[in-house]
C-alpha positions as CSV (number, residue, x, y, z in Angstrom):
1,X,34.3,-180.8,57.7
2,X,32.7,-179.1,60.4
3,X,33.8,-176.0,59.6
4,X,32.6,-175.5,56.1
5,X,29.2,-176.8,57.8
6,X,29.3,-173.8,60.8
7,X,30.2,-171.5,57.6
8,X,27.5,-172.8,55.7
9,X,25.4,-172.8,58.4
10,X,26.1,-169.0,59.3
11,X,25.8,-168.0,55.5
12,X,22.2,-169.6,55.6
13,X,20.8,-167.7,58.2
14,X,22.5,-164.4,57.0
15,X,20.7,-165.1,54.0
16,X,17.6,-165.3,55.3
17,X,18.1,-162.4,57.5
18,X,19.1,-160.6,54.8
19,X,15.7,-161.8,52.8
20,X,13.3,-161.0,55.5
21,X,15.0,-157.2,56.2
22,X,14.8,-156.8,52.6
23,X,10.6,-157.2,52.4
24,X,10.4,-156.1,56.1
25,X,7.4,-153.2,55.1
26,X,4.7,-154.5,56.8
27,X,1.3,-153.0,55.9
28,X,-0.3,-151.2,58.0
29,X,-4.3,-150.7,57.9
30,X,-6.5,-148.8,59.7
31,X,-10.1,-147.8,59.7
32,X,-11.7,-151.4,57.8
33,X,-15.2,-151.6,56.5
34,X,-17.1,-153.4,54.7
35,X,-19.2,-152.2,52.1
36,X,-22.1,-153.3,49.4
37,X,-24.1,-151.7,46.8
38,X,-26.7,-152.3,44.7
39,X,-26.0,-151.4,41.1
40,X,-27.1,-151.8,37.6
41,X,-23.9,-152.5,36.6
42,X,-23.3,-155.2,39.4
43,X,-23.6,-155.6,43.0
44,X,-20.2,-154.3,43.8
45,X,-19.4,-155.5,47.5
46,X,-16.0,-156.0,49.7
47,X,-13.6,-154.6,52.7
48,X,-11.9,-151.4,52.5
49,X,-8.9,-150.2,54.6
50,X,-6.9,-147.2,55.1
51,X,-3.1,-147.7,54.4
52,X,-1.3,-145.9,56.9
53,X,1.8,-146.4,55.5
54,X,0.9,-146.1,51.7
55,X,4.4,-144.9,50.6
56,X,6.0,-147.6,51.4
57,X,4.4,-148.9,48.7
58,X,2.8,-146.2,46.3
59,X,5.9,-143.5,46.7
60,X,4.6,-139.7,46.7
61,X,0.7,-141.2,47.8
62,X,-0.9,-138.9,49.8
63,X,-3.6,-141.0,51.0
64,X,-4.1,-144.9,50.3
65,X,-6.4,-147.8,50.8
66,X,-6.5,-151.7,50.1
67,X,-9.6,-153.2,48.8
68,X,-9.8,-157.1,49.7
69,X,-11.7,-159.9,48.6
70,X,-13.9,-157.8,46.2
71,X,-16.7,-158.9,44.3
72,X,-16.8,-158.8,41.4
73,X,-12.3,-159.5,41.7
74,X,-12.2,-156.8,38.7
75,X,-13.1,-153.7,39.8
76,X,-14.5,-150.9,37.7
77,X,-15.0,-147.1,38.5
78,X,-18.3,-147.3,40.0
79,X,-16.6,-150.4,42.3
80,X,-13.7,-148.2,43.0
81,X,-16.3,-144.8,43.6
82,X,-18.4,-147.0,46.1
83,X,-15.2,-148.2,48.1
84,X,-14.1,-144.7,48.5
85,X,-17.6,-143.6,49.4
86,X,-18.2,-146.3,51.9
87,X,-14.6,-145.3,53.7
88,X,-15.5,-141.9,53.6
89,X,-12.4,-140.5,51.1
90,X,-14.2,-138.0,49.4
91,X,-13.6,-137.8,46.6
92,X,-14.7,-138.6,43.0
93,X,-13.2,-140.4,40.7
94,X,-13.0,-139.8,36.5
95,X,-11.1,-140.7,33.9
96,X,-10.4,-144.1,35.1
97,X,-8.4,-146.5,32.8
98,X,-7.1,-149.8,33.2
99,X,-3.8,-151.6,31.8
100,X,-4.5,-155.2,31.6
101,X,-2.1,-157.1,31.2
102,X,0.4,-155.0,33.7
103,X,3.3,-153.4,32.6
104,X,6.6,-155.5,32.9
105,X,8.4,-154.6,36.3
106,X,7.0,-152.6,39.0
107,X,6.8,-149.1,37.4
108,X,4.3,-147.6,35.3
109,X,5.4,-144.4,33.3
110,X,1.9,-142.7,31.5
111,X,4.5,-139.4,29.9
112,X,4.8,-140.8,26.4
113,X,0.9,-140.9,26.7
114,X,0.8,-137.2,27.7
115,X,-1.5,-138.5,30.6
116,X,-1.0,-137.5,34.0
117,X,-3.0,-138.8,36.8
118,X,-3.7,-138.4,40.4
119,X,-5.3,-141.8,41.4
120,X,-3.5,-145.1,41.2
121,X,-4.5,-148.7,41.3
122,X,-2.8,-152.3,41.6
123,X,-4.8,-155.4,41.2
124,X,-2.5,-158.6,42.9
125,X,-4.4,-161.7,44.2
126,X,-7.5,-161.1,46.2
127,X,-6.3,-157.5,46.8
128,X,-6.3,-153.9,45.0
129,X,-4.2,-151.0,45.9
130,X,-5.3,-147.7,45.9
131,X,-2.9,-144.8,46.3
132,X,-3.9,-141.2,45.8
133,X,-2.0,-137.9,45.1
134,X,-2.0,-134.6,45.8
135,X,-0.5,-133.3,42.4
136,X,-0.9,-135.0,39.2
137,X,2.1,-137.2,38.3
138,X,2.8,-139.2,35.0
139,X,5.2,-141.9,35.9
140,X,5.4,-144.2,39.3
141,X,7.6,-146.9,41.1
142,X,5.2,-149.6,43.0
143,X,5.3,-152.7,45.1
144,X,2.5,-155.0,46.5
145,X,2.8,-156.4,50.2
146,X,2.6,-159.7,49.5
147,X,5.4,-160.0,46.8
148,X,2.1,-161.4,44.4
149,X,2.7,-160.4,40.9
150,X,0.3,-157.4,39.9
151,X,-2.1,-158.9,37.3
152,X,-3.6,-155.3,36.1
153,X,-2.9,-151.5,37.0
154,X,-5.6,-148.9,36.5
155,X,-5.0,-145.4,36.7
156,X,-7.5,-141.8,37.1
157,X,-8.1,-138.9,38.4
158,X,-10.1,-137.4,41.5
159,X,-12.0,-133.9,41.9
160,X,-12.8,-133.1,46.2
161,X,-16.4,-133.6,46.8
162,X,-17.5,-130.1,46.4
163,X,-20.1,-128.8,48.7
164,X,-23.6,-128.1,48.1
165,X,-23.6,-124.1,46.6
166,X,-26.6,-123.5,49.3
167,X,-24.5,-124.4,52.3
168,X,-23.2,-121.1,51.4
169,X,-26.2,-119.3,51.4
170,X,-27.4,-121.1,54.2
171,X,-24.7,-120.5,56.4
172,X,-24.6,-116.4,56.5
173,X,-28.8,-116.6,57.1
174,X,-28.1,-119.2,60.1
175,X,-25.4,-116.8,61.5
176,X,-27.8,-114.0,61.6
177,X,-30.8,-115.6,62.6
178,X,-28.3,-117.1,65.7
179,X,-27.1,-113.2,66.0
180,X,-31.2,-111.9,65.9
181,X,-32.1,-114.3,68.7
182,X,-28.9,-113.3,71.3
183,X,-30.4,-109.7,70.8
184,X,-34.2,-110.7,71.4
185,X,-32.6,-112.7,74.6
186,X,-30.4,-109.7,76.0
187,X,-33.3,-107.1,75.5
C-alpha cells in the first residue's frame, strides 16, 4: 500500500513538473507607459509595454507589445495607432480588420483570403497582443501568456513613419551654413 502511494506520489509531482515546463514562457516586458487621448471617436486610454520576448508568442514578430487594461476593452485602429504612438513604435497602422469571434485553435491562416499582413493582434482578458513583422505573411501560429482563451484577433498592416520631405532640404542648407561659419572663424 505504501508503495502504490510513493508511486502515485512521484507520478503527481512529475506531472506537475511536467505542466509548469510545458507553459514555462514567461513574458517579458519592458519600457511600460501609460497613455490617453482625446478623441472623437472615444477617449482611448491604457498601459503599453514592449515584449521582449514576442516570439515566444507571435513566431517570426519582429517587434511586439501588450496593451493592458484598455479603455474602451475593444480596441479599434485609432486605439491601436495611439498605443503605438504613445510607446514610440513608429509606425502607422492601415488596413486594420478584426475577426470576432476568434478562429478555433490558436492559428489564424488569412491565404484563402489572398490577404497578407504585417501587424497582428490578440484580444484575451484584460490584455491585447501586438506583434509586428518585417515581411508580410498570410498565416500564423499564436499563444497568449496567460493560457486565457483569445476572444477576438485583428489583423493590418504598417507603413514606417516617413520623414518630413524638408528635413531633406533642410539638412544640406544646415551643413553648409555650419561649413560657411568654420570658414568665417579660421579667416
Amino acid at each position: 500500500m505504501k508503495i502504490i502511494k510513493a508511486i502515485t506520489t512521484m507520478m503527481t509531482m512529475f506531472a506537475a513538473t511536467f505542466a509548469l515546463s510545458v507553459n514555462a514562457a514567461t513574458i517579458e516586458l519592458s519600457g511600460t507607459t501609460s497613455y490617453s487621448s482625446a478623441h472623437p471617436s472615444g477617449n482611448p486610454q491604457g498601459t503599453i509595454s514592449s515584449v521582449v520576448n514576442i516570439t515566444d508568442y507571435l513566431p517570426g514578430a519582429s517587434s511586439g507589445y501588450l496593451i493592458e487594461e484598455a479603455i474602451p476593452n475593444a480596441l479599434d485602429a485609432n486605439h491601436l495607432q495611439v498605443a503605438l504612438n504613445a510607446i514610440g513604435a513608429g509606425v502607422v497602422v492601415n488596413d486594420f480588420f478584426k475577426v470576432e469571434p476568434a478562429p478555433v485553435g490558436n492559428f489564424f491562416d488569412s491565404s484563402s483570403l489572398l490577404v497578407a499582413f504585417q501587424g497582428f493582434l490578440i484580444k484575451y482578458g484584460t490584455y491585447s497582443m501586438v506583434g509586428l513583422f518585417d515581411t508580410p505573411i498570410t498565416s500564423l501560429s499564436f499563444m497568449t501568456h496567460t493560457g486565457q482563451d483569445v476572444s477576438h484577433i485583428a489583423y493590418f498592416n504598417i507603413s514606417e513613419i516617413p520623414l518630413p520631405a524638408a528635413i531633406w532640404v533642410f539638412l544640406p542648407a544646415l551643413m553648409g551654413f555650419i561649413g560657411f561659419r568654420r570658414r568665417l572663424t579660421a579667416a
